[in-house]
N, C-alpha and C positions, 0 to 999 in steps of 0.2 A: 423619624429621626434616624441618623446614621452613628454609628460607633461614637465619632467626635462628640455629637448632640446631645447623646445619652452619659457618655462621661463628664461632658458640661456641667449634664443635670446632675449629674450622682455628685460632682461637688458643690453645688448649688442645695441638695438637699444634705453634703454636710453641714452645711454653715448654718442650715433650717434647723437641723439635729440641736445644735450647740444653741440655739435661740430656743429652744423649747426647751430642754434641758435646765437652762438659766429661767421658763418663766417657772417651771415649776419647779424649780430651787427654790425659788420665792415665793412660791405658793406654800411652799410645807414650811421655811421660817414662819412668815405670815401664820401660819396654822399654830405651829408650835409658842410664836409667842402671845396667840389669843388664850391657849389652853393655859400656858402659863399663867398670863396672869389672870385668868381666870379662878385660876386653886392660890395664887399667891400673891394676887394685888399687882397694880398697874407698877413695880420699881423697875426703873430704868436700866439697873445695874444687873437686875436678875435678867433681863430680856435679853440687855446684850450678852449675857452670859449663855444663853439658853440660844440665843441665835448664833454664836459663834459653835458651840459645841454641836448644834446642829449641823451647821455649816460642814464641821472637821468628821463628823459621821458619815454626810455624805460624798465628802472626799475622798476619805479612805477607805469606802465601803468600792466608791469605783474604780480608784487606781489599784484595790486590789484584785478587783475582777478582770483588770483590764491586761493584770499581771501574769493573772492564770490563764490567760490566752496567748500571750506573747508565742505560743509556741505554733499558733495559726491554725489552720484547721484542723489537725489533727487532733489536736485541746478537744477542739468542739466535739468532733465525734467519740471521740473516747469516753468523753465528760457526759455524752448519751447514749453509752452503753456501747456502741459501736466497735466491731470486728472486725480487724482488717481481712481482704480477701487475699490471697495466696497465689505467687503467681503459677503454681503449679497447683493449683484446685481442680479438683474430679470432679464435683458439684458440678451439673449441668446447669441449674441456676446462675448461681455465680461462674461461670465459664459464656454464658449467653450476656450478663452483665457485662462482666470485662471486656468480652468483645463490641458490642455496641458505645462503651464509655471508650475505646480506644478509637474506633472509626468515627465519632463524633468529634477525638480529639485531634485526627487528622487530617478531616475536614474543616475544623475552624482555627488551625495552627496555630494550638496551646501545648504546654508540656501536658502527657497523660497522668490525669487525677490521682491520690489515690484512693481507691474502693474500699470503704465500711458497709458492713451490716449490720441492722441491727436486727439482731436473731430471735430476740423475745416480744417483738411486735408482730402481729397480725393484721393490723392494718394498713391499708396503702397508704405510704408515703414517704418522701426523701426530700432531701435537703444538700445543698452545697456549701461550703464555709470555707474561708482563708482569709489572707490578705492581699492578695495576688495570685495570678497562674502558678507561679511557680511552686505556694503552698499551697494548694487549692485540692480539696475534699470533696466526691461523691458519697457522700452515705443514702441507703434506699432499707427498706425494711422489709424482712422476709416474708410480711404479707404482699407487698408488691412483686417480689420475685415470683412467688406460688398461684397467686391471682390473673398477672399482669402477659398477655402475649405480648410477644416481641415488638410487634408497631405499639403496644402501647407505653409498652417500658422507656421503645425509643422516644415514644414522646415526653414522658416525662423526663430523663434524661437530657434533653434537648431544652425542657423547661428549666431545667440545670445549669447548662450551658449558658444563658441566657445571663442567667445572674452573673457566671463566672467573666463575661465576656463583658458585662455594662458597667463592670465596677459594683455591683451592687454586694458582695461580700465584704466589702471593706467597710461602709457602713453598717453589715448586721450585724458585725462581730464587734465593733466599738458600741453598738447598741445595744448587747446584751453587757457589756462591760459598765456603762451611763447606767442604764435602770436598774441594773442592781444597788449602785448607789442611793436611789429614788428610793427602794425597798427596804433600806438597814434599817430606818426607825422602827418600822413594821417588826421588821424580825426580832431585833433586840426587846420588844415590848413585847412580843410574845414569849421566846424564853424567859423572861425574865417571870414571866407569868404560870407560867408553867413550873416552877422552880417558887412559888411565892408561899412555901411554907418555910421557907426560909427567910424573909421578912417576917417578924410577927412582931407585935405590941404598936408603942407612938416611932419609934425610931426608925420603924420599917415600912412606917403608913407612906412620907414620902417618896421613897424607892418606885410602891403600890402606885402610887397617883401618876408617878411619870412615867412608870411602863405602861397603865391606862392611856395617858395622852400621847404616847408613843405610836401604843395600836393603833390610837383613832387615826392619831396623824398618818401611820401608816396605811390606811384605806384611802388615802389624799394621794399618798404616792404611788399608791397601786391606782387609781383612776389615772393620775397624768401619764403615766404606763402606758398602760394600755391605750388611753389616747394616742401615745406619742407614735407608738410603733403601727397603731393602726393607720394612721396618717402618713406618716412614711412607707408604709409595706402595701395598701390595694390598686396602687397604680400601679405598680412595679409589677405585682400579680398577674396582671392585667397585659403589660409588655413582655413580658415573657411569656405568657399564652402565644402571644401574637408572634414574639420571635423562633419561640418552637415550633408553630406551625406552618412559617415562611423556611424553617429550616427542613425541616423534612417531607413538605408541599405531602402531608399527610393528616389531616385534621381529626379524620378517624379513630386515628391511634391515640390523642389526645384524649378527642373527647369518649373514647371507651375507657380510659382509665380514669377520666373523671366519674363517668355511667356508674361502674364499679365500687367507687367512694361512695356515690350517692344510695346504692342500690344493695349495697353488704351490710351487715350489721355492724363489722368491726368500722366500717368508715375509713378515717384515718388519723383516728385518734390513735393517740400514744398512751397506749395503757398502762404499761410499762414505767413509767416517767412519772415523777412528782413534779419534775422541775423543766416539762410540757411547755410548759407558758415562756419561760425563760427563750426559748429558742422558737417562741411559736410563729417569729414573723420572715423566719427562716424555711419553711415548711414548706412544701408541696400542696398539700391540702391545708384544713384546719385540722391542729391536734388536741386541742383544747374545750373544743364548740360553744367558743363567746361567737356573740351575732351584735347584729346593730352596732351601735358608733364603735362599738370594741372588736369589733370585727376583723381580723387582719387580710383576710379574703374577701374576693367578691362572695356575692351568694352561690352555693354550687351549679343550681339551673342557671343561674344567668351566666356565667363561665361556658357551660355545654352549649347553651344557644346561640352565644357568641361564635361559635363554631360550626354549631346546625342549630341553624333559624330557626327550622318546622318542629325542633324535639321540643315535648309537651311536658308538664309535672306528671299527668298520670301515666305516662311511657315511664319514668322513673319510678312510679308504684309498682307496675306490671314485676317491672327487673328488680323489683324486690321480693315482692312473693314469689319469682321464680328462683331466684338463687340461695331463699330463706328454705331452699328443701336439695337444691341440688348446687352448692357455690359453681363458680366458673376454675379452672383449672389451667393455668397458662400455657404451658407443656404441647397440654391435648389441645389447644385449640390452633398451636403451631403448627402441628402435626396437620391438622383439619387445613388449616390455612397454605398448607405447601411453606411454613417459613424455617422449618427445619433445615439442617444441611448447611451449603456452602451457601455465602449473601448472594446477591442479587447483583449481574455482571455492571460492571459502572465502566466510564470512559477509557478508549486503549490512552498509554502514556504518551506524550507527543517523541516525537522523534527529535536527538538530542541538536540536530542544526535545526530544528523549525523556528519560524519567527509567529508573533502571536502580536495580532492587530491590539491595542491600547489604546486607551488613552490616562493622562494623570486624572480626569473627575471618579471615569469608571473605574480606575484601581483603587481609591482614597472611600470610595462606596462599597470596596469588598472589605475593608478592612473589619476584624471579628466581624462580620455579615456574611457567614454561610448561606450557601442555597441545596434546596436538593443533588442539585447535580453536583456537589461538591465532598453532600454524602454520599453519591452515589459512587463519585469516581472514590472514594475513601476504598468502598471495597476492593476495585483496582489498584490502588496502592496497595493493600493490604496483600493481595495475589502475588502481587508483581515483587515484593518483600520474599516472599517465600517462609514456609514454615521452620527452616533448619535459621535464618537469621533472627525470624519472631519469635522463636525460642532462646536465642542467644541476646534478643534484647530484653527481655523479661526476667533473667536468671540471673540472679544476683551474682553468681560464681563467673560469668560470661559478658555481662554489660560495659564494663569497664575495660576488658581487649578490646570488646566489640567498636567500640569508640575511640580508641586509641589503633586502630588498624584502618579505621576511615582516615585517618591523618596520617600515615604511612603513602612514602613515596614509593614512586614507578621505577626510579632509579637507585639502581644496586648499594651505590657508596651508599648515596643521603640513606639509604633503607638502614644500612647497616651501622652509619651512629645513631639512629633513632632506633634501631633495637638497644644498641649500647645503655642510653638512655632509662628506656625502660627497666633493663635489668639493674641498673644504677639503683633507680626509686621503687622500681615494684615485685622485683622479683624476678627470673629465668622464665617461670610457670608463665606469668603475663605475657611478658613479650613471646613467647613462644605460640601464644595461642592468638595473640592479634598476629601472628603472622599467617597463621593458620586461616582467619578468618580470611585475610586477606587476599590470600592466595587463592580460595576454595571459592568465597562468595561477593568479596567486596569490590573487586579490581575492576568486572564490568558494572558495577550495579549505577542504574540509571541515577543522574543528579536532580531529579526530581525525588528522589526515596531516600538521600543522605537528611535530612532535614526530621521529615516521620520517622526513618528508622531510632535517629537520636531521641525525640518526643518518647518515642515508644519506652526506653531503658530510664525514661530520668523516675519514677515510680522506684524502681528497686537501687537507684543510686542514692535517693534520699534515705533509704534504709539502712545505708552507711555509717557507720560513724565519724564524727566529726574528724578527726585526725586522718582517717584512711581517705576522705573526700579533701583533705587537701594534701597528702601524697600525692591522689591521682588528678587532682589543677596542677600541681608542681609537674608532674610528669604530663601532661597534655602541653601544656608552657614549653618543656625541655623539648617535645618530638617536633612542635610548630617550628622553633629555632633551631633544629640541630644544622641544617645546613647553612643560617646566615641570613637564610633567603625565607621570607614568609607571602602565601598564595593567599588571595585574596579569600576562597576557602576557609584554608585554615584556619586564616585570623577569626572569622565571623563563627564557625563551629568552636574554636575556643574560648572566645569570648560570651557564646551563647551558654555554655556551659557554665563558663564561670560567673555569669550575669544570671540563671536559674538556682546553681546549687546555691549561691551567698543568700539568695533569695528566701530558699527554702529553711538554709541554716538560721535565718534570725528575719522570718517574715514582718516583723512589728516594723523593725527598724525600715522598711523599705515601702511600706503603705500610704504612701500620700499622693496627692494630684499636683500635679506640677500648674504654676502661676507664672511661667516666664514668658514673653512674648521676642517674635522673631529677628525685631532689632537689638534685644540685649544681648542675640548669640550671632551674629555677625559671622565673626572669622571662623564659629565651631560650624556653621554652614558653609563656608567656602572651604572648608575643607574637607569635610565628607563631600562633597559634590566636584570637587576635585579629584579628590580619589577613585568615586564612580566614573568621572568620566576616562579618566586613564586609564582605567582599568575594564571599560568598553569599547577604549578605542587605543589600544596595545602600537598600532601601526601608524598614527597620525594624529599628531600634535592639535593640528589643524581641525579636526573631527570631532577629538575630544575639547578643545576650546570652548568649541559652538555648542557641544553638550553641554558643556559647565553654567552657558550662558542659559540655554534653552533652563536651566533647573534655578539659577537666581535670579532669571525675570520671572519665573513664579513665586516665590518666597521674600525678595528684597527687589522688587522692578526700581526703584528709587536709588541704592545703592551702585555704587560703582567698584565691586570688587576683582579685580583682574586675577585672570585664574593662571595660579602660581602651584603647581602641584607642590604636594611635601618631600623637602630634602628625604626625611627618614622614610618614605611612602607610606605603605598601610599603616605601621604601627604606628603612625601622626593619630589615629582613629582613637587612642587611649584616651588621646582629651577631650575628645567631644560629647562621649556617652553621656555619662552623667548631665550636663547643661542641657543636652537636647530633649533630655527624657524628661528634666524640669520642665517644660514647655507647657505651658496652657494645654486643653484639648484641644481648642478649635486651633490654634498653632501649627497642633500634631496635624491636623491634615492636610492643612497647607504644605508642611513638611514632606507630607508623603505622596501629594505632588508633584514638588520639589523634585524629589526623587527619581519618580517616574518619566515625569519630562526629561530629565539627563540620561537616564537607563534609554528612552526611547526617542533622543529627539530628532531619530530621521523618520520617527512614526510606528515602526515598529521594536519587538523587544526578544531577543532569544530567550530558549527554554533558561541557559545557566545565568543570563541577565536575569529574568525572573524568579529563580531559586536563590540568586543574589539578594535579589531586593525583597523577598518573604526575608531571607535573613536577618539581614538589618531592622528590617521592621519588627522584628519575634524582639530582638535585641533590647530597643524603644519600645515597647510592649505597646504596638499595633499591629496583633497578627493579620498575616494574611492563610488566607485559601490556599490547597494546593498549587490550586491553576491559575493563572489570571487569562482573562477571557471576556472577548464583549458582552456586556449584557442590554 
């Protein structure tokens, strides 16, 4: 399956979610009013009393779990002990982390995560949560840091990725919200149990009897639990094996940091954690170690062998009595393995007139579907950035010029009201220093590395506060227009910005799959694809027409829309976001198609045609890859 397929599915196993959810709603009434009238006779009026307050328990048990998430993945890590990492960390650890979650995130053109630990674990394993990229959370545990060399880290990571990338965090984290629901009666009968010297005599025997049928009922909603999440979560396990292993064409590194789970004592269980299970079908490994129909993973050996055929269970006895006297040591085994030091050289950058052979199937097939070589050229990018702007994009005091001097013009006047500007909304200090950047680092930097470098800073611009992150949209707005005149650029880096942070700032709000299909957005397609073509074909009417067509005989062949660019040009683009991004999956890749047929319809596509059209698509949340490239 390709990105679209797997999005399909991720809302296809919403609506599974919500069908299981309802049978076991009805399974615990059903319970609750056997118990009832079991202790209190078959009365009609007690039942329905007893099934409605049921009902309102499991309500308000989920809408309040579902409340304490709203804040997206950071909730989650936090809420499991998890510790941000810093982006100025000396930890070697966490410095080998950050750099592998950033090259990861420039290879599959997402905003970069942010990084938790969780410090008081020992055992392997991590987890992703949000509701989207733009909120979207790596947490790993300081046993996989300690334990874990770098190909294996990177592969779990990449098993990370994987979730982030299929949509599959948007349904964990509304499924840890649901079964908690499932769970109130449980809990309720149990405090109440626990507190039961506090009933005494006949007046408190009743109290007694329905925190009894509470618990029991509550062992009903802890089985459909576990059912549920294990039903929804061992395929998924199973795709993300497979997609992290297509992603860093390194199966080794996987399955040794599986080896490791299986062959440590600590495993990768959460020791640490009472509330394990809560997030267990979130996990890397198992944290909990339920097996059988409650299982939320495959079995560890079959995961490994998946991987390597020939690995045996007693090979995983061996690597236990070996490491039950001397653990493995990640560090040292870098060292041993030559992965210390600078990454591993990836692809040179194209040259910024090169055109690059396409086509619309093979770019709608890269979408989220990194390849190796996509981590590989990551570390080229990463070179090609330099350390003096990789430090300016990570620093919270410096991310914010840094990004406001990429939108800084070549020309004197325009430069000089968009300093104006600046110093209007954010202060002398700012604009002084994106002018610095600008002058020093950013003026030739290749338009393939404006996109990553941005990804790179959006981590410590979430760290913002809410008011100072919309100063700096109001001041990204004011530089884009200072001269009247807005570049097609511009528009898309500030739009991409303001379409992440809003994201990040209230992730609930922006978590759903889109149901629209490609005839109810008509004219918001002939417009974006108007705008592509005239803005690929600057010098003739006539060139961009034929592109406009070449892009809606893929997406409307049946329609007859004659291509009318926009009076107001790019900013026509404000109205199409939103409808487009409603769009079905399988829509979206017709879409992105679309796209590319008009980006390339004499067949080929330039590098800034390509860094154009990752834009757009980051925009519509279907990244692309650095590069686009035949495959």
């Amino acid at each position: 399956m390709n990105f679209f397929e797997r999005q399909a599915q991720a809302r296809r196993n919403t609506t599974r979610l919500v069908v299981l959810f309802a049978l076991a709603v009805v399974g615990i009434v059903l319970a609750v009013d056997l118990g009832v009238a079991l202790v209190f006779g078959a009365n009609a009026t007690v039942l329905a009393m007893a099934s409605l307050l049921t009902l309102g328990v499991i309500g308000i048990g989920s809408l309040y779990r579902i409340a304490s998430l709203r804040g997206g993945g950071e909730s989650v890590a936090q809420q499991m002990g998890g510790v941000p990492v810093r982006e100025d960390t000396t930890d070697y650890h966490l410095r080998r982390l950050r750099n592998v979650v950033e090259e990861m995130s420039i290879a599959s053109g997402v905003p970069v995560p942010a990084i938790y630990v969780m410090e008081h674990e020992s055992g392997i394993n991590a987890f992703a949560a949000g509701y989207s990229p733009s909120d979207a959370v790596i947490a790993v545990t300081r046993g996989a840091l300690e334990r874990l060399n770098r190909d294996e880290l990177q592969g779990v990571v990449a098993h990370e990725y994987s979730h982030i990338l299929n949509g599959d965090m948007r349904l964990n984290i509304r499924l840890v919200g649901v079964l908690f629901g499932i769970l109130m009666l449980g809990l309720i009968g149990r405090k109440i149990l626990q507190h039961a010297h506090g009933f005494r005599g006949r007046d408190g025997l009743p109290v007694l009897v329905g925190a009894l049928i509470a618990m029991l009922v509550g062992a009903v909603g802890l089985f459909f639990g576990r059912m549920i999440k294990a039903s929804v979560s061992r395929s998924r396990e199973v795709l993300a094996d497979a997609s992290a292993v297509q992603f860093t064409r390194q199966p080794a590194g996987l399955a040794g940091a599986l080896k490791k789970i299986g062959g440590l004592q600590e495993g990768s269980r959460l020791a640490e954690r009472a509330d394990a299970e809560e997030v267990s079908h979130m996990l890397f490994g198992d944290g909990t170690g339920l097996s059988g129909l409650f299982a939320t993973h495959p079995p560890l050996l079959q995961r490994i062998q998946a991987l390597e055929p020939a690995f045996k269970a007693d090979q995983l006895q061996r690597l236990r009595a070996q490491w039950l006297a001397t653990p493995p040591d990640g560090l040292d085994e870098d060292a041993r393995m030559g992965l210390v030091g600078p990454g591993r050289a990836g692809s040179p950058l194209p040259a910024q007139a090169a055109q690059l052979d396409v086509t619309p199937p093979m770019v709608s097939a890269q979408v989220a579907h990194p390849k190796n070589d996509d981590y590989l050229r990551a570390d080229a990018i990463v070179a090609a950035i330099g350390d003096d702007l990789h430090d300016a994009a990570t620093r919270r005091e410096h991310a914010m010029p840094l990004l406001l001097g990429l939108l800084l013009s070549n020309e004197g006047r325009v430069r000089s009201l968009q300093h104006e500007e600046i110093v209007a909304r954010m202060g002398k200090l700012a604009a002084t220093e994106a002018e610095r950047l600008r002058a020093e680092s950013l003026h030739d930097l290749h338009p393939m590395l404006r996109l990553p470098l941005a990804m790179m800073a959006f981590p410590v611009l979430r760290l913002r506060p809410r008011p100072e992150l919309a100063t700096f949209l109001d001041t990204v707005h004011a530089v884009i227009h200072a001269d009247g005149q807005v570049s097609l650029f511009e528009y898309c880096l500030g739009r991409l910005l303001e379409t992440h942070l809003r994201e990040a700032l209230d992730p609930s709000r922006h978590a759903r799959f889109g149901r629209r299909k490609p005839g109810n957005v008509k004219q918001e397609f002939a417009t974006l694809l108007a705008v592509i073509a005239q803005a690929g074909n600057p010098g003739s009417a006539e060139d961009a027409r034929r592109a406009y067509l070449a892009g809606m005989q893929r997406v409307l062949p049946r329609d007859h829309l004659p291509y009318a660019p926009p009076a107001e040009g790019i900013v026509a683009l404000d109205a199409v976001w939103a409808p487009l991004d409603a769009l079905d999956p399988l829509a979206k890749e017709v879409m992105v198609e679309a796209l590319t047929a008009t980006a390339s319809h004499d067949g080929r596509i330039s590098v800034a045609e390509a860094e154009l059209l990752r834009t757009i698509c980051a925009v519509l949340h279907c990244p692309l890859p650095p590069m686009l490239e035949r495959v």
